[in-house]
BADREN-975292 format. One record per residue (C-alpha): residue number from 1; residue in three letters; x, y, z. Coordinates in steps of 0.05 Angstrom, whole numbers, plus 32768, in hexadecimal, padded with zeros to 4 digits. Last residue first. Example, Ala and Ser with C-alpha at 12.3 -4.5 7.8 and 13.67 -1.06 7.14 Angstrom:
BEGIN
i_aa_x_y_z
2_SER_8111_7FEB_808F
1_ALA_80F6_7FA6_809C
***
This chain:
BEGIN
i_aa_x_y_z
484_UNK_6CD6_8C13_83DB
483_UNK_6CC4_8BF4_839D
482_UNK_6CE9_8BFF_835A
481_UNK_6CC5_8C00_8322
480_UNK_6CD6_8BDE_82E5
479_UNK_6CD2_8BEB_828F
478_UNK_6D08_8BBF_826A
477_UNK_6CF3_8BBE_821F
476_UNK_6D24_8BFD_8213
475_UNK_6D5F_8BDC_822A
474_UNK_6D5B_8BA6_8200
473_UNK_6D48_8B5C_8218
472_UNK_6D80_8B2C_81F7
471_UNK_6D7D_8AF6_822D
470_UNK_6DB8_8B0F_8256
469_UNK_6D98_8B58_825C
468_UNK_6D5A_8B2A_8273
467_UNK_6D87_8B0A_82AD
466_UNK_6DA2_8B4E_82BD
465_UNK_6D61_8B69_82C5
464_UNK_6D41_8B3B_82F6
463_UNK_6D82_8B3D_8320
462_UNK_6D75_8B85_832A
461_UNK_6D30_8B7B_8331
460_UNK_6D35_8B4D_836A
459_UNK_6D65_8B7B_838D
458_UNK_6D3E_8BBE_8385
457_UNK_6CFA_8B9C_839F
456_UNK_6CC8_8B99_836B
455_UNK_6C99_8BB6_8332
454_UNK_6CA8_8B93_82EA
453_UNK_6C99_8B9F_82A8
452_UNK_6CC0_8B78_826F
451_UNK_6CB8_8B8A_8221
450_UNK_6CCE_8B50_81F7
449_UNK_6CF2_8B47_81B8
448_UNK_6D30_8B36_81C9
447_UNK_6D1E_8B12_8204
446_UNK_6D33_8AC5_81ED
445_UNK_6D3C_8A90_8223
444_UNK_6CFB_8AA7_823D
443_UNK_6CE0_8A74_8272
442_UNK_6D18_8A64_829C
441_UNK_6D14_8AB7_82AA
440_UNK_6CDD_8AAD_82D8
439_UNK_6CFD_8A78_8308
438_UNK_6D45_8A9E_82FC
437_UNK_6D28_8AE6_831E
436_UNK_6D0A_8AB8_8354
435_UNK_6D50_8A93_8368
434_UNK_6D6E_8AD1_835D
433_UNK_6D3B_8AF7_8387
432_UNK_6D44_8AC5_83C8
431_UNK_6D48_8A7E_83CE
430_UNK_6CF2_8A6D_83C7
429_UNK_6CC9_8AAB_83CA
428_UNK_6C82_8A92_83A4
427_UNK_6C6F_8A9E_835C
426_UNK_6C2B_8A9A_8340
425_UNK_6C2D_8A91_82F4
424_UNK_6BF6_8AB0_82C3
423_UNK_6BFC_8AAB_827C
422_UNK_6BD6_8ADD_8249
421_UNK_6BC8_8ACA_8205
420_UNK_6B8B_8AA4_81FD
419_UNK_6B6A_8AD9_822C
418_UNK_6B30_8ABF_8259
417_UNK_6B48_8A8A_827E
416_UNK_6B8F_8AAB_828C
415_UNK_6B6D_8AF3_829E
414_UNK_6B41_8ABF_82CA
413_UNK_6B7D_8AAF_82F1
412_UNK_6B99_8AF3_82FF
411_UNK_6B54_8B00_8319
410_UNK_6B52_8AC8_8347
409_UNK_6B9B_8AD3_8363
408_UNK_6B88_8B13_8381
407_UNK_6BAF_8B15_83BF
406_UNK_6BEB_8AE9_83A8
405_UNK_6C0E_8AEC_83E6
404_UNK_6C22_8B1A_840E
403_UNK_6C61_8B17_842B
402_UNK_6C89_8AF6_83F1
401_UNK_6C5C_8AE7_83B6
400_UNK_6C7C_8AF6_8369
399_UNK_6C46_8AFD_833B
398_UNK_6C5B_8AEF_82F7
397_UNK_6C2D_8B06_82B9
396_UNK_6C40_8AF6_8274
395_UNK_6C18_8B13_8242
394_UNK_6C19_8B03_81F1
393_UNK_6C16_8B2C_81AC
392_UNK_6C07_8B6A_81DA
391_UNK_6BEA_8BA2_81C4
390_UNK_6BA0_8B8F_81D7
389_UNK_6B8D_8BDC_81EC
388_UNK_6B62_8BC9_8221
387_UNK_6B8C_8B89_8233
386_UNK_6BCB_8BB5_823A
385_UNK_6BA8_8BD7_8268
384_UNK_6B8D_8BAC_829F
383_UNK_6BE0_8B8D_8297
382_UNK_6BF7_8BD4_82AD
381_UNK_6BCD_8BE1_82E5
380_UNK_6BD2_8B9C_82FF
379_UNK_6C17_8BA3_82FC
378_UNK_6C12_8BEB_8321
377_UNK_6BEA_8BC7_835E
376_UNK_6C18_8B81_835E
375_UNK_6C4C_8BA7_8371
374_UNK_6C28_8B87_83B0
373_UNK_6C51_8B4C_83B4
372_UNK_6C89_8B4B_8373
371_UNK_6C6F_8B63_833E
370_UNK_6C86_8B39_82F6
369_UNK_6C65_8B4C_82AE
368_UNK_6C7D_8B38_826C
367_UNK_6C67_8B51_822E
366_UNK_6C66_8B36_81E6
365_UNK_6C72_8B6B_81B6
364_UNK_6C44_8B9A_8194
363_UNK_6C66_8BDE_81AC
362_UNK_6C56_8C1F_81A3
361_UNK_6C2F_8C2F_81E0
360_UNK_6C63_8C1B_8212
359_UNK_6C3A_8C19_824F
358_UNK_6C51_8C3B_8286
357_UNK_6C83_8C3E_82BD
356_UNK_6C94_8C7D_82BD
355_UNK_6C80_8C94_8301
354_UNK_6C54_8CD1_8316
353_UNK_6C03_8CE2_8320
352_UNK_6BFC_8D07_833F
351_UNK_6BD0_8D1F_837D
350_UNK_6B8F_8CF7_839A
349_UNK_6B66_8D17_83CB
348_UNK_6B46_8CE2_83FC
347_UNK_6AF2_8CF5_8409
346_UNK_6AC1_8CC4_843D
345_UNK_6A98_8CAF_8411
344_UNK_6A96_8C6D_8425
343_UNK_6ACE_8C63_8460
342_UNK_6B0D_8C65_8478
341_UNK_6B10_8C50_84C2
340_UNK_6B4A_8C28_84DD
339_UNK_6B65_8C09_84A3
338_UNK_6B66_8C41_846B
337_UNK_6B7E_8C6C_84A2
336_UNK_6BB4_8C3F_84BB
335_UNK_6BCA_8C3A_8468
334_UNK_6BCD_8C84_8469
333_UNK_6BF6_8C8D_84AF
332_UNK_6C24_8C5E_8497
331_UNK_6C33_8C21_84D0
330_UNK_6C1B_8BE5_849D
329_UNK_6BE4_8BCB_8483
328_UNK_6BEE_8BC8_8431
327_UNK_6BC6_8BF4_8407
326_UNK_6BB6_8BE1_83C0
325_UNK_6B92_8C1C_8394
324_UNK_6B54_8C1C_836C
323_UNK_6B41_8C56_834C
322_UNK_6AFE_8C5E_8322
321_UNK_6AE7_8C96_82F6
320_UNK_6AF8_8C80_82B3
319_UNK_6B0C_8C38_82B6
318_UNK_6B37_8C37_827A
317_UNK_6B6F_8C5B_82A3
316_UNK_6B7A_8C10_82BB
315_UNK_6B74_8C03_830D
314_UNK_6BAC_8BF5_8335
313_UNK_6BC3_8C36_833E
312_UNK_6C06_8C3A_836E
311_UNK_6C03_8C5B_83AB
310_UNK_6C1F_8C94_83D3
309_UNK_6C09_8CAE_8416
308_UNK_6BE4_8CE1_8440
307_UNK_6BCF_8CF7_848A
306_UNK_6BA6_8D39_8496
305_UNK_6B61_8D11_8489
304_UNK_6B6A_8CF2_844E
303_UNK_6BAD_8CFC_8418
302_UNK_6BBC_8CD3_83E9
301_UNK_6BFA_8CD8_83BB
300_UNK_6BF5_8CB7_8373
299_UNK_6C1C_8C82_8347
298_UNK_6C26_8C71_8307
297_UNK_6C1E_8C26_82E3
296_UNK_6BF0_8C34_82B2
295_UNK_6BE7_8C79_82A0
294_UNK_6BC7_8CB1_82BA
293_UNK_6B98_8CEA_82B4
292_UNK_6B60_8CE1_82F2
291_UNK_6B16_8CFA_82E3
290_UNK_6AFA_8D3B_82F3
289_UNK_6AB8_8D46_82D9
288_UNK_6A8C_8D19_82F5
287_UNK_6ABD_8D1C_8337
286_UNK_6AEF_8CDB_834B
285_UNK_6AD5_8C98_8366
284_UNK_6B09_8C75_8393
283_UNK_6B16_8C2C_83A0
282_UNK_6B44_8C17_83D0
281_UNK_6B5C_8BCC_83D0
280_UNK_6B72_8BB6_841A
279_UNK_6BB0_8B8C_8433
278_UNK_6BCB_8B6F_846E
277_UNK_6B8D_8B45_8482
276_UNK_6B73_8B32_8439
275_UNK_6B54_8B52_83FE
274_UNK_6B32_8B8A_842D
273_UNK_6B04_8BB0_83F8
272_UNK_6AF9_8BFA_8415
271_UNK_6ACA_8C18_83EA
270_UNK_6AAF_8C52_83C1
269_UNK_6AE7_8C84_83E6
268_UNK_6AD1_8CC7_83CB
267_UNK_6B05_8CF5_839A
266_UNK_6B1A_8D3B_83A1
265_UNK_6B4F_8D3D_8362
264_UNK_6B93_8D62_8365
263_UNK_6BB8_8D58_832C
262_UNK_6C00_8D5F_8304
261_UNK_6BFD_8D5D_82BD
260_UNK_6C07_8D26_8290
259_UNK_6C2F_8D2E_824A
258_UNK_6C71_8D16_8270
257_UNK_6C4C_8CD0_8276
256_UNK_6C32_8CCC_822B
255_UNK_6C04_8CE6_820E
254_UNK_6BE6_8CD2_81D1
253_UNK_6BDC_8D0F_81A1
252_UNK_6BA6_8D02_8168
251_UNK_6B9B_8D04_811F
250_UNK_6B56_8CE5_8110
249_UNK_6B39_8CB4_80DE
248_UNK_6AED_8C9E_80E8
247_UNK_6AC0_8C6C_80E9
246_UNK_6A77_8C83_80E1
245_UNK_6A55_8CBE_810E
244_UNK_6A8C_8CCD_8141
243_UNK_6A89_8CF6_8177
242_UNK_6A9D_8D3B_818D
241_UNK_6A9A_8D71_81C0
240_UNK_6AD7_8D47_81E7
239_UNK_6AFD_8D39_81A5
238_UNK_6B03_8D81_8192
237_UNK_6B0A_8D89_814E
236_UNK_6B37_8D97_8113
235_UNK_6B25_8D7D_80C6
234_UNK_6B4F_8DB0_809F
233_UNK_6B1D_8DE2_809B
232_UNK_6B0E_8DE8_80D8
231_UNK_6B52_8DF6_80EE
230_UNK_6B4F_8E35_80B6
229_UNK_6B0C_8E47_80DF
228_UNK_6B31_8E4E_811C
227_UNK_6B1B_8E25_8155
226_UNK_6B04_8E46_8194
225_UNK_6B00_8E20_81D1
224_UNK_6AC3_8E2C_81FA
223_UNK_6AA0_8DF0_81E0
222_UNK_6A58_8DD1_81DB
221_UNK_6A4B_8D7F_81D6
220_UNK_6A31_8D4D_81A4
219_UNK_6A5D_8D6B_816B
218_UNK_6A5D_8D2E_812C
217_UNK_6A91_8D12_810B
216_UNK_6A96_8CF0_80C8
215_UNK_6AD2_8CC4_80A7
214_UNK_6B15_8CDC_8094
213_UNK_6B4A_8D01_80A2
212_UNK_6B2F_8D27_80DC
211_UNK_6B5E_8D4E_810B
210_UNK_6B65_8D47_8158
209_UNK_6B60_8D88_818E
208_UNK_6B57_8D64_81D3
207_UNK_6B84_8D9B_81F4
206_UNK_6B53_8DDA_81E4
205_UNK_6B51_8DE6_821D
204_UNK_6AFE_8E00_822A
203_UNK_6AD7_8DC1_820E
202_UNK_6ACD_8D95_824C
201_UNK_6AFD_8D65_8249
200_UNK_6B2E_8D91_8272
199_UNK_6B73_8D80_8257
198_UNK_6B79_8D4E_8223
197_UNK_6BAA_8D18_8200
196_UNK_6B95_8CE0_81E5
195_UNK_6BA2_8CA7_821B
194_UNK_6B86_8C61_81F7
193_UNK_6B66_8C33_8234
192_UNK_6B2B_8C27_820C
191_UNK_6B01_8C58_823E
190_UNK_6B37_8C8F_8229
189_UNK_6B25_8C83_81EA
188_UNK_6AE3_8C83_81F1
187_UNK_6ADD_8CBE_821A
186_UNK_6AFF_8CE9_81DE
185_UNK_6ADF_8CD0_81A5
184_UNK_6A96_8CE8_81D8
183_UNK_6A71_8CAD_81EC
182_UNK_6A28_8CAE_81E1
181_UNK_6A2A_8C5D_81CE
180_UNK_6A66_8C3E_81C0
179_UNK_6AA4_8C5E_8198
178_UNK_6AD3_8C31_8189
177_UNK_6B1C_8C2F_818E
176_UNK_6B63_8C26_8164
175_UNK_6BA7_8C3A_8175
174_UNK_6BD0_8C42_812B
173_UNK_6BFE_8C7C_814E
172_UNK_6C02_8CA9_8110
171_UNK_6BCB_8CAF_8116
170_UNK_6B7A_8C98_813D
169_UNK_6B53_8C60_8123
168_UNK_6B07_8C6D_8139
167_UNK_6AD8_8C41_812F
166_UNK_6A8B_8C3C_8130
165_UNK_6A5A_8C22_816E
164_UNK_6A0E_8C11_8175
163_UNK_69FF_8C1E_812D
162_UNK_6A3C_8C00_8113
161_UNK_6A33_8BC5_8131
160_UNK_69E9_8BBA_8114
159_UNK_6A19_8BC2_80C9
158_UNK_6A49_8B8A_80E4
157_UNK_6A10_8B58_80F3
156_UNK_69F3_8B63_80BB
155_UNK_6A2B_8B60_8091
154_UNK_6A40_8B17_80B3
153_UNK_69F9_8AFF_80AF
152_UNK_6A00_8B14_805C
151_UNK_6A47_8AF7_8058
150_UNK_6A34_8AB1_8082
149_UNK_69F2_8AA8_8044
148_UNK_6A26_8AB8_800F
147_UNK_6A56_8A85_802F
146_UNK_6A16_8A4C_8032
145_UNK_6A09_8A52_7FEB
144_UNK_69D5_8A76_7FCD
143_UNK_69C3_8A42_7F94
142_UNK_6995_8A6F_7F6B
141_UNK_69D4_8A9C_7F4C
140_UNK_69F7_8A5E_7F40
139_UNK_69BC_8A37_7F27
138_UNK_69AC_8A73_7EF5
137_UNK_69F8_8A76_7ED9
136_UNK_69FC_8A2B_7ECC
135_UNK_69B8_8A32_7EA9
134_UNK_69D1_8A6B_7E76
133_UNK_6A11_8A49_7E6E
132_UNK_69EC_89FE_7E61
131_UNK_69C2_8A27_7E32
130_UNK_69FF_8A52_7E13
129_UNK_6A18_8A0A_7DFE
128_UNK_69E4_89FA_7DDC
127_UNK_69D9_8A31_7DB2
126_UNK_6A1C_8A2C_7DA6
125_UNK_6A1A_89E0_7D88
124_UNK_69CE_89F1_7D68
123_UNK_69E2_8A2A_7D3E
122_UNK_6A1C_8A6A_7D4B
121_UNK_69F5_8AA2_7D3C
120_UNK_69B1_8A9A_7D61
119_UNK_69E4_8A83_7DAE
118_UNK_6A0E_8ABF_7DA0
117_UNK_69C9_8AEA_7D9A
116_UNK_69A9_8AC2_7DD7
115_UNK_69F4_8AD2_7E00
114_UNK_69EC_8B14_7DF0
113_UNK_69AC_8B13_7E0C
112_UNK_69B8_8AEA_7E4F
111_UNK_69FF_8B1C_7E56
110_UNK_69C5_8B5C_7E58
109_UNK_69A6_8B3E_7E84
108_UNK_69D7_8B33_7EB7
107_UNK_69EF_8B7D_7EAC
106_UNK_69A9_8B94_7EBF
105_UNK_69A9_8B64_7EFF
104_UNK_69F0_8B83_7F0B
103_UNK_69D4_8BC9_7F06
102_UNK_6994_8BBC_7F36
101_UNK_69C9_8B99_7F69
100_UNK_69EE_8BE0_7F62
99_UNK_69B8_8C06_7F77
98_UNK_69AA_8BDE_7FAC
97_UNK_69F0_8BE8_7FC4
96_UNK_69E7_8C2E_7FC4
95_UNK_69A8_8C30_7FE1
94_UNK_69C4_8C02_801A
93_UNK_6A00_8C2B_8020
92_UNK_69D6_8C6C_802B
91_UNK_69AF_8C42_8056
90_UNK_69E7_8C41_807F
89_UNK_69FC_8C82_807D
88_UNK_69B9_8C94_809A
87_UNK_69AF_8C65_80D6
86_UNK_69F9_8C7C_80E6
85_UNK_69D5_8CC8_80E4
84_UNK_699E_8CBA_8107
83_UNK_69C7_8C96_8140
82_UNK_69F1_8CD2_814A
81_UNK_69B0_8CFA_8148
80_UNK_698F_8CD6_8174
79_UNK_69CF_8CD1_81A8
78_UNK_69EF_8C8B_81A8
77_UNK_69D8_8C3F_81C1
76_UNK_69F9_8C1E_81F0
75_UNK_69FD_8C55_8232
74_UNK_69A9_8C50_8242
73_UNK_69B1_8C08_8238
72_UNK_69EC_8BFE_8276
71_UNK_6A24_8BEC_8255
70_UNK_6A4F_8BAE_826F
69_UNK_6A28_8B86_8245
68_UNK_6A45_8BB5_81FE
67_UNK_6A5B_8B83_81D2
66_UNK_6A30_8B48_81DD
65_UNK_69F4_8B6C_81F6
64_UNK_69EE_8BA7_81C4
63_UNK_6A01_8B76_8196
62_UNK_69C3_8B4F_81A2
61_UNK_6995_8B90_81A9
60_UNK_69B6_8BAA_8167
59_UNK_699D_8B64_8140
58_UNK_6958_8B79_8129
57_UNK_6962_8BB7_810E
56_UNK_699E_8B98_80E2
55_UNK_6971_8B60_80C4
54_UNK_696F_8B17_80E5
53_UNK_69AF_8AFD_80AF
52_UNK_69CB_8AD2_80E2
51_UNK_6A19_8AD2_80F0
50_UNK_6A3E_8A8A_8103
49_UNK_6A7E_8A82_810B
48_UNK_6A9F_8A43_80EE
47_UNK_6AB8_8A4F_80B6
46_UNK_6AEC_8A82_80DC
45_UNK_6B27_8A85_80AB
44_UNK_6AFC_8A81_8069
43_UNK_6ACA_8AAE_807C
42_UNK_6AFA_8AE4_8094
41_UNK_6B1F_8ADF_8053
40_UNK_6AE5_8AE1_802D
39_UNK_6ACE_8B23_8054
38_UNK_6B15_8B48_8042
37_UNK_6B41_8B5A_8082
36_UNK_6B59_8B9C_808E
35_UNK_6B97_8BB4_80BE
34_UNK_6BBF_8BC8_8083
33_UNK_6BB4_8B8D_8053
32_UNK_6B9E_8B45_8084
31_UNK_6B9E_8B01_8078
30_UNK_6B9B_8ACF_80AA
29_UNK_6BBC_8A93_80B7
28_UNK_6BFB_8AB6_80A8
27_UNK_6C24_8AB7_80E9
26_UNK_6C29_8AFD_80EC
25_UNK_6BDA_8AFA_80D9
24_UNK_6BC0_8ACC_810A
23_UNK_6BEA_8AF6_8147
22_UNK_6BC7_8B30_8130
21_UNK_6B80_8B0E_8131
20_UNK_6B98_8AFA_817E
19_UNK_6BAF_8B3B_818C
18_UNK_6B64_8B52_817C
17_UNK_6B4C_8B29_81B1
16_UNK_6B18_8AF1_8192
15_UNK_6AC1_8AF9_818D
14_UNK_6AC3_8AF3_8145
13_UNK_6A9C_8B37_8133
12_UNK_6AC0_8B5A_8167
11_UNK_6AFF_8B41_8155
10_UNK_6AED_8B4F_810D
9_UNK_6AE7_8B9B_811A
8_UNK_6B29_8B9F_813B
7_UNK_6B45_8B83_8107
6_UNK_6B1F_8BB6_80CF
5_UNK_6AEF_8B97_80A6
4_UNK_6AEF_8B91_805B
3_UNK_6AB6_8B8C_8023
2_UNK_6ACF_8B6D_7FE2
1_UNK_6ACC_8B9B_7FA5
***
């Protein structure tokens, strides 16, 4: 049987987006049967990546680095027993596929018999003709040809991933993570952007509850929570007490905005990053155990020092503890605090989150984004997480400068330079919102399969939506935000 990687494994192993393999399969380039792609396939369609065959012990320090160089080494590799227990399964493959290597060498000789006795019995013509087929089948199996020598580098370097990180597929909603280093199932999904659902992460709710269909898990942490022994027996655990040991199969709730509860988080103020004269990036650090539940695109009240204010996340839930937030100068009594004195570690309690503009989870069409000044912040928000969870068949960010400007221009830029399928176009005022609202939709004729996002002025979007209604966008693939 051929071996077969999952897509999001082979994006790893290839070094391209996953949306990109999916893209190669709709349009048939590549082949793929439910999510899995066979080893000759992925041979065949990328000849020209290279994996050495250095041993599997030897190659986790250069995975480690590729995958994981964001990791600090004490994070990349998992718990001893975790890693014990990978380290085990796969020598249990090794020994089996030893095993059957001895069996096919026994086979082998048992054909260069037969063919002797078929050779004995049917005189010179036969006998010379199982010589050529004796010789034919020696040179073949002496050759090693250059695709066996790419499939052995290419199962090494697949089986030293698996030691550093295994994967997790979660139903009936098809999202699909890893879990890196000592990461709990649950922290790693949040950490790829995915929002299972959960309540204290620490073992006591209950909340985080998933079922195991397949695959091996492993408890790494102690729980309050009492499961009942029927629950057990059907596979349940807690994903915060748990990770995984091999790739794994769960049943999972993903939560959506109306799944959220309401907070009230102490945070500290890690910095105060002016991006230009009218407008300044504040980042927060939340409690070790008390990070933020939202989604893309919501919005939080912050309150410091007796005077508060509400603010869209610009950061992606995937960034566990951190919260960055866009604050534009003006005659608030928050945003004068955050100009006139706010400072590192100095604490901002952070309420919410609310708003529905989120993320469509279930979707796989192409996506277009438009923010208009500094709706920028839930935009950014949004677009940070689409790219963790590489839904999107293609991106199309607009960013619509009227008072502001286009404040961080750089990174939008080197999203375009580093994704094959994200677009970046700077828009300035010119004639009003129609004028604007026509620039951007010049470029779709067709919207009838496309999700729009878009964070603006009331006018702008109003003519913004029209002109998509007119283009076949449904109602359901229009997501917006009006700003005040």
């Amino acid at each position: 049987m051929s071996h077969t990687f999952s897509l999001s494994r082979v994006a790893r192993l290839v070094g391209v987006p996953r949306s990109t393999l999916q893209r190669m399969v709709k349009e048939g380039r590549l082949t793929a049967q439910n999510g899995e792609v066979e080893m000759e396939e992925l041979l065949r369609v990328f000849p020209d990546v290279k994996w050495e065959d250095d041993g599997e012990y030897a190659r986790v320090e250069e995975i480690k680095k590729k995958a994981f160089a964001k990791r600090i080494f004490e994070r990349a590799l998992p718990d001893k027993e975790v890693l014990a227990d990978r380290l085990f399964d796969l020598t249990h493959e090794y020994a089996t596929a030893k095993g059957l290597l001895a069996h096919y060498e026994q086979l082998f000789e048992w054909v260069m018999h037969k063919l002797d006795d078929v050779a004995e019995a049917g005189g010179a013509p036969a006998a010379q003709a199982v010589a050529d087929c004796k010789l034919w089948l020696r040179q073949q199996l002496a050759a090693a040809p250059r695709e066996a020598e790419r499939a052995r580098g290419l199962l090494a370097e697949e089986r030293a991933m698996r030691i550093v990180s295994v994967q997790v597929k979660v139903l009936p909603s098809g999202h699909e993570f890893f879990v890196e280093g000592s990461d709990t199932i649950l922290e790693a999904a949040l950490r790829a952007g995915i929002p299972l659902n959960y309540g204290c992460s620490n073992g006591n709710c209950g909340e985080c509850r998933a079922r195991l269909v397949a695959g091996e898990v492993k408890k790494v942490h102690p729980h309050d929570y009492v499961l009942k022994e029927a629950d057990k027996a059907q596979g349940a655990f807690l994903m915060c007490s748990y990770t995984a040991v091999s790739d794994i199969v769960i049943e999972a709730a993903v939560a959506g905005a109306q799944d959220i509860p309401h907070q009230v988080i102490a945070t500290r103020v890690k910095a105060v990053e002016l991006l230009d004269e009218r407008l300044a990036a504040l980042h927060l650090t939340t409690p070790r155990s008390q990070r933020l539940r939202f989604l893309a695109g919501q919005r939080v009240r912050l309150k410091a020092d007796g005077v508060e204010g509400e603010y869209y996340l610009a950061s992606c839930p995937c960034e566990d503890r951190h919260l960055e937030l866009h604050v534009r100068r003006d005659n608030r009594p928050f945003a004068r605090r955050v100009f006139d004195g706010l400072r590192k570690e100095d604490p901002v309690t952070v309420e919410g989150p609310e708003g529905s503009l989120v993320i469509n989870l279930d979707s796989r069409r192409p996506v277009i984004f438009v923010a208009w000044d500094d709706g920028f912040a839930p935009i950014k928000s949004l677009v940070q997480h689409a790219m963790s969870l590489e839904l999107a068949e293609h991106m199309h960010l607009y960013w619509v400068a009227a008072d502001l400007g286009h404040y961080q221009d750089n990174l939008c830029r080197s999203w375009a330079d580093a994704l094959d399928n994200f677009t970046y176009v700077p828009l300035w005022v010119d004639g009003g919102a129609p004028e604007v609202a026509a620039r951007i939709l010049d470029d779709h004729p067709d919207l009838s399969h496309t999700d729009l996002y878009a964070a603006g002025p009331a006018q702008f979007l109003q003519h913004l939506r029209d002109g998509a209604m007119a283009r076949g966008l449904s109602p359901r693939g229009w997501h917006a935000e009006v700003l005040a």
